[in-house]
DOKEPA-203378 format. One record per residue (C-alpha): chain; z, x, y; residue number from 1; residue in three letters. Coordinates in Angstrom, 2 decimals. Each point is the difference from the previous one (the first is absolute). Layout:
<recs>
<rec><unit>A</unit><z>Z</z><x>X</x><y>Y</y><pos>NUM</pos><code>ALA</code></rec>
...
</recs>
This chain:
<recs>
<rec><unit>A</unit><z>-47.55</z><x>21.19</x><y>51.41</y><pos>1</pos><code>UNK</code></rec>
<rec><unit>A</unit><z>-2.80</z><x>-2.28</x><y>-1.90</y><pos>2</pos><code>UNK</code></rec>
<rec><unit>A</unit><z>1.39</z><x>-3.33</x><y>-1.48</y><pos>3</pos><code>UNK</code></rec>
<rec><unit>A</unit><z>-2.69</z><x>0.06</x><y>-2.50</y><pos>4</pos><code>UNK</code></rec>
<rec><unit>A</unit><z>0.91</z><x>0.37</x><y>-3.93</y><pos>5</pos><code>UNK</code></rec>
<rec><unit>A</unit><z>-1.72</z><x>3.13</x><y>-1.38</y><pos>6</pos><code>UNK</code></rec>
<rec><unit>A</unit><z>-2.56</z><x>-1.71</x><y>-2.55</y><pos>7</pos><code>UNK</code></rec>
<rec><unit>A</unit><z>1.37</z><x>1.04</x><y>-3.06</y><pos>8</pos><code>UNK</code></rec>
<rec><unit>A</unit><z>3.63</z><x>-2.01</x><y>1.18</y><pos>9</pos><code>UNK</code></rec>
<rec><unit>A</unit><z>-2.10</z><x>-2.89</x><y>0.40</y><pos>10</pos><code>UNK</code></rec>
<rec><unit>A</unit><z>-1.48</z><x>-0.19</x><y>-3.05</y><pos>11</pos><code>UNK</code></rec>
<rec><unit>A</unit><z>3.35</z><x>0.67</x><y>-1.77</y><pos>12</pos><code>UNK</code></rec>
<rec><unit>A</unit><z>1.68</z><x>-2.56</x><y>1.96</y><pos>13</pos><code>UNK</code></rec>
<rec><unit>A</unit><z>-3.22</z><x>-2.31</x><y>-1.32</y><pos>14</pos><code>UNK</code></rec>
<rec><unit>A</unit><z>0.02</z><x>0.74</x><y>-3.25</y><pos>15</pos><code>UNK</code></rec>
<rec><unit>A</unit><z>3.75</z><x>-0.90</x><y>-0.34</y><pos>16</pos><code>UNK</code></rec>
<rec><unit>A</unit><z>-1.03</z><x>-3.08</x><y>2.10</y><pos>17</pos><code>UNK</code></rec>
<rec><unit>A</unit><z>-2.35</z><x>-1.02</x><y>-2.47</y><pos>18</pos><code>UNK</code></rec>
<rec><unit>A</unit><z>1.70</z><x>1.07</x><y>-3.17</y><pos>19</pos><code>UNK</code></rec>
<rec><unit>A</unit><z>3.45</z><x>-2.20</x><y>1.49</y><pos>20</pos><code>UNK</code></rec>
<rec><unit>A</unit><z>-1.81</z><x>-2.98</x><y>1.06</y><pos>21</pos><code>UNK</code></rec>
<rec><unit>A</unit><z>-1.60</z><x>-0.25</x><y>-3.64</y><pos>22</pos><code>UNK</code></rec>
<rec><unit>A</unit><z>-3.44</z><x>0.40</x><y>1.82</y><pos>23</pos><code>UNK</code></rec>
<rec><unit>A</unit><z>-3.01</z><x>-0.56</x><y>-2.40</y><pos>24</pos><code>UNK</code></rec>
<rec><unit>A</unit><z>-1.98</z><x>3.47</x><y>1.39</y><pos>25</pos><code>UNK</code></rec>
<rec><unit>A</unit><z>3.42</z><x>1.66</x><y>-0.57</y><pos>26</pos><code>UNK</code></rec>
<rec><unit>A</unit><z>-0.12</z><x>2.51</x><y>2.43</y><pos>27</pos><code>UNK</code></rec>
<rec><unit>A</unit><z>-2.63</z><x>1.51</x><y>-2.43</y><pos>28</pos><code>UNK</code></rec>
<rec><unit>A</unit><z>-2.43</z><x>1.42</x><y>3.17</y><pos>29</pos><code>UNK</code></rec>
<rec><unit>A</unit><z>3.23</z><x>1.52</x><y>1.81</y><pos>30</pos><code>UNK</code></rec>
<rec><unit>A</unit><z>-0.19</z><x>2.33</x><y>-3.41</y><pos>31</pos><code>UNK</code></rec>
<rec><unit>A</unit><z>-3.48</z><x>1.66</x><y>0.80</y><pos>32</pos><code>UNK</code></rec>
<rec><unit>A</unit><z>1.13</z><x>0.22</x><y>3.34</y><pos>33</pos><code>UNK</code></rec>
<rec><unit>A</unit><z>2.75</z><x>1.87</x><y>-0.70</y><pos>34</pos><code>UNK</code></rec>
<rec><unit>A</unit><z>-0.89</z><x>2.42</x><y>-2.31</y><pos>35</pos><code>UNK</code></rec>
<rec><unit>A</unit><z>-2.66</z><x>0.62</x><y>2.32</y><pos>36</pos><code>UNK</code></rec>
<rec><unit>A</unit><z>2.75</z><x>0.52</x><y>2.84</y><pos>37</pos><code>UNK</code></rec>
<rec><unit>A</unit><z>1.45</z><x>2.59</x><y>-2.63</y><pos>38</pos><code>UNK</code></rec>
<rec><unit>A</unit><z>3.06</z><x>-1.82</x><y>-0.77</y><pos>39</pos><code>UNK</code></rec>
<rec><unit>A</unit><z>1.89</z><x>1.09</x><y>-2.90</y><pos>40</pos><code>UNK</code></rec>
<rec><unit>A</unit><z>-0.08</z><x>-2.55</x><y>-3.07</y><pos>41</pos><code>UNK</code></rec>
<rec><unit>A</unit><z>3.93</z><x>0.31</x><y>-0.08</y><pos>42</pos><code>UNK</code></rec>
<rec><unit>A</unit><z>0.31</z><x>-1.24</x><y>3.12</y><pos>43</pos><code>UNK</code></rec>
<rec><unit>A</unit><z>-2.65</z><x>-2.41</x><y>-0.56</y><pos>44</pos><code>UNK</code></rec>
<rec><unit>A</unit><z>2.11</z><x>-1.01</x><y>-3.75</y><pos>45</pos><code>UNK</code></rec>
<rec><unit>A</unit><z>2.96</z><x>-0.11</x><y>2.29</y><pos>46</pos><code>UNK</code></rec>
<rec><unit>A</unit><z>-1.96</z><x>-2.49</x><y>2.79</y><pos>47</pos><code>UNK</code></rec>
<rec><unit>A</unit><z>-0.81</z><x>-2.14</x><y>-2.74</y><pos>48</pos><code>UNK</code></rec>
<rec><unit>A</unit><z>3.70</z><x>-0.32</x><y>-2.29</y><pos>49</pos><code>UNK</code></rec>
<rec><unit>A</unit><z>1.62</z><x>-0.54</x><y>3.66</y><pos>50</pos><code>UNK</code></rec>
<rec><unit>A</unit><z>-3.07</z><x>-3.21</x><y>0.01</y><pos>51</pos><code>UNK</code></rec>
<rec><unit>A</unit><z>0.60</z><x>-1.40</x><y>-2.93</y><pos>52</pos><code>UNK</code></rec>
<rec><unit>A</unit><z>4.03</z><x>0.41</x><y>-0.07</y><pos>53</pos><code>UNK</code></rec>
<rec><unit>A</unit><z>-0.10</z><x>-2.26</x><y>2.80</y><pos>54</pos><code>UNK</code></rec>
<rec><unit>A</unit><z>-2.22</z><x>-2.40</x><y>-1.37</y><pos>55</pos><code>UNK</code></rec>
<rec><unit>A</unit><z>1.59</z><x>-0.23</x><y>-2.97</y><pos>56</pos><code>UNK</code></rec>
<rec><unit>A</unit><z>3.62</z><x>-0.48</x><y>1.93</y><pos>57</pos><code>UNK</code></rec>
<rec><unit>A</unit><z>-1.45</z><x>-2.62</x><y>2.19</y><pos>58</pos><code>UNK</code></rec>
<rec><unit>A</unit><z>-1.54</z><x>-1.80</x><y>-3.36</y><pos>59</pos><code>UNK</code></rec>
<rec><unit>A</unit><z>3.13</z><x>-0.23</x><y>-1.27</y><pos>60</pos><code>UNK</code></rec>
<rec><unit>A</unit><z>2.25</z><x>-0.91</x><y>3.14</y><pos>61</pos><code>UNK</code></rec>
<rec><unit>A</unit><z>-2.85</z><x>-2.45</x><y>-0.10</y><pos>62</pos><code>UNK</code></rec>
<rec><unit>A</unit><z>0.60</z><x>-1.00</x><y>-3.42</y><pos>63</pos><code>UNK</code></rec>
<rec><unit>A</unit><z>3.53</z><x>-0.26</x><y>0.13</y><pos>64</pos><code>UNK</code></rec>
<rec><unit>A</unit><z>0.05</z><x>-2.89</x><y>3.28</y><pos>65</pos><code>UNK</code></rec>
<rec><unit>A</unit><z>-2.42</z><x>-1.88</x><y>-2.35</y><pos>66</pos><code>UNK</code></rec>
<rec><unit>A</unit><z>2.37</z><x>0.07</x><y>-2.82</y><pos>67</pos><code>UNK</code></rec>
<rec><unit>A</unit><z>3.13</z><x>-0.48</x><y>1.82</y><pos>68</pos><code>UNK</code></rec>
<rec><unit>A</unit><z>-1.95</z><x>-3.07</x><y>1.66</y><pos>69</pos><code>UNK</code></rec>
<rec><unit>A</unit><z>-0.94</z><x>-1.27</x><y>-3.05</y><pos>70</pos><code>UNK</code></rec>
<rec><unit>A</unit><z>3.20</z><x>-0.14</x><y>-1.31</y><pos>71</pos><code>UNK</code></rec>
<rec><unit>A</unit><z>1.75</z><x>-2.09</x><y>2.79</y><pos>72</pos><code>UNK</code></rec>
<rec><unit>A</unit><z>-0.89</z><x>-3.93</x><y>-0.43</y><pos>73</pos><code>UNK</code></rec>
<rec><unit>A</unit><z>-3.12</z><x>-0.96</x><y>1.51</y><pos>74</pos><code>UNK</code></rec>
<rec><unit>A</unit><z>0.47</z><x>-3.55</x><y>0.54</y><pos>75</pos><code>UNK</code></rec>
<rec><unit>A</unit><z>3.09</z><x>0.95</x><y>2.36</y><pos>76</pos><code>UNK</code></rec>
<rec><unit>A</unit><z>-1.27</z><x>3.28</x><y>1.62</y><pos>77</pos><code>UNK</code></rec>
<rec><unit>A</unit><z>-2.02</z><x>-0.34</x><y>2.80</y><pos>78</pos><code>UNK</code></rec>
<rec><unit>A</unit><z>-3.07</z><x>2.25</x><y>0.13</y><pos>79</pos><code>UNK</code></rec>
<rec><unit>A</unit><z>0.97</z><x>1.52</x><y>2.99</y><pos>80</pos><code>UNK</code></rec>
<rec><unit>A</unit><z>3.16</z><x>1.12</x><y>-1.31</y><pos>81</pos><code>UNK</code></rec>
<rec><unit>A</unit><z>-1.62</z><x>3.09</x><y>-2.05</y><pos>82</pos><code>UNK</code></rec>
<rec><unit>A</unit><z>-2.60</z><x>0.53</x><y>3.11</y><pos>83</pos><code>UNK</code></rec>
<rec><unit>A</unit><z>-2.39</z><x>-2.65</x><y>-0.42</y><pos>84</pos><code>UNK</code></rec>
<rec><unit>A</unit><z>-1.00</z><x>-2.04</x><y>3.16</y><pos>85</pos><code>UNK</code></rec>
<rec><unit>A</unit><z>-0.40</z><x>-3.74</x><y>-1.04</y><pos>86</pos><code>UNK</code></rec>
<rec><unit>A</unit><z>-3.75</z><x>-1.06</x><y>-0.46</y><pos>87</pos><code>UNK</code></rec>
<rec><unit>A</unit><z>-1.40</z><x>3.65</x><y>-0.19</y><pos>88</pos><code>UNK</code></rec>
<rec><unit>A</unit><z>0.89</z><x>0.89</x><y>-3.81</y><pos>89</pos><code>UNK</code></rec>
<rec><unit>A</unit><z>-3.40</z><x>-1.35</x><y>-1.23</y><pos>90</pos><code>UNK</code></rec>
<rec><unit>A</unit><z>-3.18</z><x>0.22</x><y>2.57</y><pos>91</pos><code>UNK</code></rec>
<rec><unit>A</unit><z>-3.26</z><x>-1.08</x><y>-0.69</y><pos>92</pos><code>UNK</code></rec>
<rec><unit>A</unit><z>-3.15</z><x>2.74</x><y>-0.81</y><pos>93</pos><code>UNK</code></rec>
<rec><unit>A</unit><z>-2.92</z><x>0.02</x><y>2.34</y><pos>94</pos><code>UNK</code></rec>
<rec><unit>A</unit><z>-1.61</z><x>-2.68</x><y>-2.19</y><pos>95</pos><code>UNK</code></rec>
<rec><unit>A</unit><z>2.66</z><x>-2.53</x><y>0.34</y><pos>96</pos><code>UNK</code></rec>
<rec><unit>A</unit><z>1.70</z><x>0.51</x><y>-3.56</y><pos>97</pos><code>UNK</code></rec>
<rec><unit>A</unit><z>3.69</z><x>0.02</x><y>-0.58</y><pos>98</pos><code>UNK</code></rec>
<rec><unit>A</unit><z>1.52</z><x>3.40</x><y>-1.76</y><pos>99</pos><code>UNK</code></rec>
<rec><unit>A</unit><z>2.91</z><x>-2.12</x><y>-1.32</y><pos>100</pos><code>UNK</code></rec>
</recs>
């Protein structure tokens, strides 16, 4: 038995990879690909509300530790109470500058 992915999996797997992740290209070359693998374009619909469901769900589990740690007083939380490590919350770019 191969271990190998037939290609068509692994570009469906990618696209929802892509489309999840909030990836700029989107998964957008997985679609030629596919339709060139003949995969239906309900399955393919289905690949891609399965993507963004999860994306959206992790946005807002996301969204809803920010606002919870928002609430809570600062000044007498510690940052690594809400899963912050002390001293990495604000790193500097490549060039040196600070992002806070």
């Amino acid at each position: 038995m191969s271990n190998e992915l037939h290609p068509s999996v692994v570009a469906l797997v990618s696209l929802a990879a892509n489309i999840a992740a909030n990836h700029p290209k989107q998964g957008l070359c997985q679609m030629d690909k596919l339709k060139q693998y003949g995969v239906a374009q309900e399955q393919i619909d289905l690949v891609v509300e399965i993507a963004r469901h999860i994306r959206d769900e992790a946005a807002q589990a996301l969204d809803a530790r920010f606002d919870e740690a928002c609430r809570k007083d600062m000044a007498s939380e510690k940052l690594s109470a809400i899963g912050v490590a002390e001293g990495v919350c604000c790193t500097p770019t490549p060039g040196g500058k600070s992002c806070c």
